[in-house]
C-alpha positions in Angstrom: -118.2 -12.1 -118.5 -116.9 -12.6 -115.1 -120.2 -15.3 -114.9 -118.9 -17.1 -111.7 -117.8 -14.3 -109.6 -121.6 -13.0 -110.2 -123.3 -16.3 -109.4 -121.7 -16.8 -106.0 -123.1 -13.1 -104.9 -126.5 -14.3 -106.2 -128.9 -15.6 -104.3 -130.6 -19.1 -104.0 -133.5 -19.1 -106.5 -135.6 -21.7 -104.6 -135.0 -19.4 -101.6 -136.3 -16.4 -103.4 -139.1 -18.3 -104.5 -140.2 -19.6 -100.9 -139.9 -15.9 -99.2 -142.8 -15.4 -97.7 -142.9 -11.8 -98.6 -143.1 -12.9 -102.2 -145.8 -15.6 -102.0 -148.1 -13.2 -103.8 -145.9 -13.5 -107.1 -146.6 -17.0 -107.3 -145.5 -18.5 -110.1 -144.5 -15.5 -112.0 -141.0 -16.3 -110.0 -140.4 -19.4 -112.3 -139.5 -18.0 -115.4 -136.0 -19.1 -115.7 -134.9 -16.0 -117.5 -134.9 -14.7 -114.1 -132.6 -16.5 -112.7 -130.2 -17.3 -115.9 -127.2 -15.0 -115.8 -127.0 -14.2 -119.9 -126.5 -10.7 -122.4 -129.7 -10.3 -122.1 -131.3 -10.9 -118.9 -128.5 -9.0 -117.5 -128.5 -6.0 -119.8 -132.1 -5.9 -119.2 -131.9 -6.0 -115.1 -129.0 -3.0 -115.1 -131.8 -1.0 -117.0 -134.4 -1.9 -114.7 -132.7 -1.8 -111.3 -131.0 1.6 -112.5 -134.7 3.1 -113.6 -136.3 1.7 -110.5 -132.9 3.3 -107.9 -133.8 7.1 -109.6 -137.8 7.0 -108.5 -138.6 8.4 -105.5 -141.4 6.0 -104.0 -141.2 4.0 -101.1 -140.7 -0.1 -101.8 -138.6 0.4 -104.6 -137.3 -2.9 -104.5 -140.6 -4.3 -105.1 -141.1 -1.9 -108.1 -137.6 -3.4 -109.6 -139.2 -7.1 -108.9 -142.1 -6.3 -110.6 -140.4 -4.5 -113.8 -138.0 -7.3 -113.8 -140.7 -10.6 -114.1 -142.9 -7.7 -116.9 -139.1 -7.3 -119.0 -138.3 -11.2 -118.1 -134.9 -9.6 -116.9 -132.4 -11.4 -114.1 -134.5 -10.5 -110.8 -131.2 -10.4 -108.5 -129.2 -8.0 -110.4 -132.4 -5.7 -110.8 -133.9 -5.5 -107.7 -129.6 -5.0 -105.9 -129.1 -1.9 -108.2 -131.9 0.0 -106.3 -129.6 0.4 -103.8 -127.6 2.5 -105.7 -129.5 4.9 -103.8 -129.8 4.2 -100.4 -129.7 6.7 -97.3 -126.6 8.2 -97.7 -126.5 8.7 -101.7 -130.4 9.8 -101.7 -129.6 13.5 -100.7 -127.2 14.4 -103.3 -129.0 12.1 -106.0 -132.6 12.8 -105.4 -131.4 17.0 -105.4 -129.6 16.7 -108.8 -132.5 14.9 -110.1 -134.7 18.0 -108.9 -132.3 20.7 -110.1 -132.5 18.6 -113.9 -136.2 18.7 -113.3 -136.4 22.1 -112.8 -134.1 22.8 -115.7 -136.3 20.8 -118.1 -139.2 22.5 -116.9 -137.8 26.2 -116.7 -138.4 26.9 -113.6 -136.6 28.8 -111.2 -135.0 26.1 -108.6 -136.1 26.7 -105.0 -133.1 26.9 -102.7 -132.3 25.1 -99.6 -132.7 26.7 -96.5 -130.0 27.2 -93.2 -132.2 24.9 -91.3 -134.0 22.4 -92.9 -137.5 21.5 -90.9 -140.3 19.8 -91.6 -142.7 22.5 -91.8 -140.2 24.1 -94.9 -141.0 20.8 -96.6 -144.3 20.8 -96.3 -144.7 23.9 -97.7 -142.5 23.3 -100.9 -143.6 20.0 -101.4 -146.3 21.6 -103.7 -144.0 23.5 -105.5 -141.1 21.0 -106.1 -142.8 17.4 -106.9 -143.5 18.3 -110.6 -139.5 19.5 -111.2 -138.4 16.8 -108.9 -140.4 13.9 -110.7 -140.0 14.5 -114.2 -135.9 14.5 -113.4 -136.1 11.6 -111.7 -137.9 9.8 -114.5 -135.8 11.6 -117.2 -132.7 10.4 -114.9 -133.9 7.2 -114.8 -135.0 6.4 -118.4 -131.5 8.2 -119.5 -129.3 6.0 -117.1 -131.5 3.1 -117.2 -130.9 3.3 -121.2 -127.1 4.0 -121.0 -126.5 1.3 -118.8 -128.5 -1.2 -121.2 -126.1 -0.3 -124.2 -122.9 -0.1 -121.9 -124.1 -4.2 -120.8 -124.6 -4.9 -124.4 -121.5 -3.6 -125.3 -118.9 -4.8 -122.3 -120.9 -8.3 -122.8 -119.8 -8.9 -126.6 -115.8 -7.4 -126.2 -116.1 -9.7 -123.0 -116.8 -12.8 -125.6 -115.0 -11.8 -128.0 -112.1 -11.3 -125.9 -112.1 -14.6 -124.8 -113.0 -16.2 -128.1 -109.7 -14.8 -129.6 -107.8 -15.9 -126.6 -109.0 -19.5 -127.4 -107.6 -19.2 -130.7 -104.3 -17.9 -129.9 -103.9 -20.5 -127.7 -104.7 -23.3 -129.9 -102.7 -21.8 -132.4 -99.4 -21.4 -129.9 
């Protein structure tokens, strides 16, 4: 695995650890299995920051912190994939989760209008949250999962890889 390209786009843990804003973990923040870059930890944070990117609450970052110190999962590499969806993906992601929701659920999907207001959304919020929540969850369980497997896998060619390199080149 490409482990020192990684580690110099990775934060300072004893940094992390001081932030004021996460004084209230304590020390939760000194497992080193969130800070070691292994299969693992690093399988475990794509599925983590992948869930936490696909549900729609505000401070999802936090939510990725928190799941990653619970799964004991590399807290930098969870808590960046949560931007996967940031301001300018949210739209498109947030509507195909709604339109799987509402697929799952059989319900008709509502459509969007010319002019999108506030006073529309109020009105459909009622109707849409159920659809729009269970697809987000589905999404994120489902993408969470495959991205899990898909870091397993790419991990152990990765070693392997370079394991029969090794030999060949002892050999030659």
């Amino acid at each position: 695995m490409p482990r020192r390209l990684i580690k110099r786009f990775m934060p300072d843990p004893a940094r992390i650890r001081e932030h004021k804003s996460l004084r209230f973990l304590g020390t939760l923040l000194h497992d080193p299995n969130l800070w070691h870059l292994n299969r693992h930890s690093a399988s475990r944070a794509m599925a983590v920051g992948i869930f936490a990117a696909f549900i729609p609450i505000p401070f999802q970052m936090l939510l990725a912190a928190c799941l990653a110190i619970t799964v004991r999962s590399n807290m930098p590499i969870s808590v960046s994939l949560v931007w996967l969806t940031n301001p300018i993906t949210m739209p498109p992601v947030f509507y195909c989760t709604y339109q799987l929701g509402a697929w799952l659920m059989d319900v008709p999907p509502r459509s969007l209008p010319d002019e999108l207001t506030w006073e529309w959304i109020s009105s459909q919020l009622s109707t849409v949250w159920q659809p729009f929540l269970l697809g987000s969850v589905v999404c994120g369980v489902v993408l969470g999962g495959g991205a899990y497997g898909l870091t397993m896998l790419y991990w152990r060619w990765w070693v392997n890889r370079q394991w029969k390199r090794r030999k060949n080149n002892r050999k030659g």
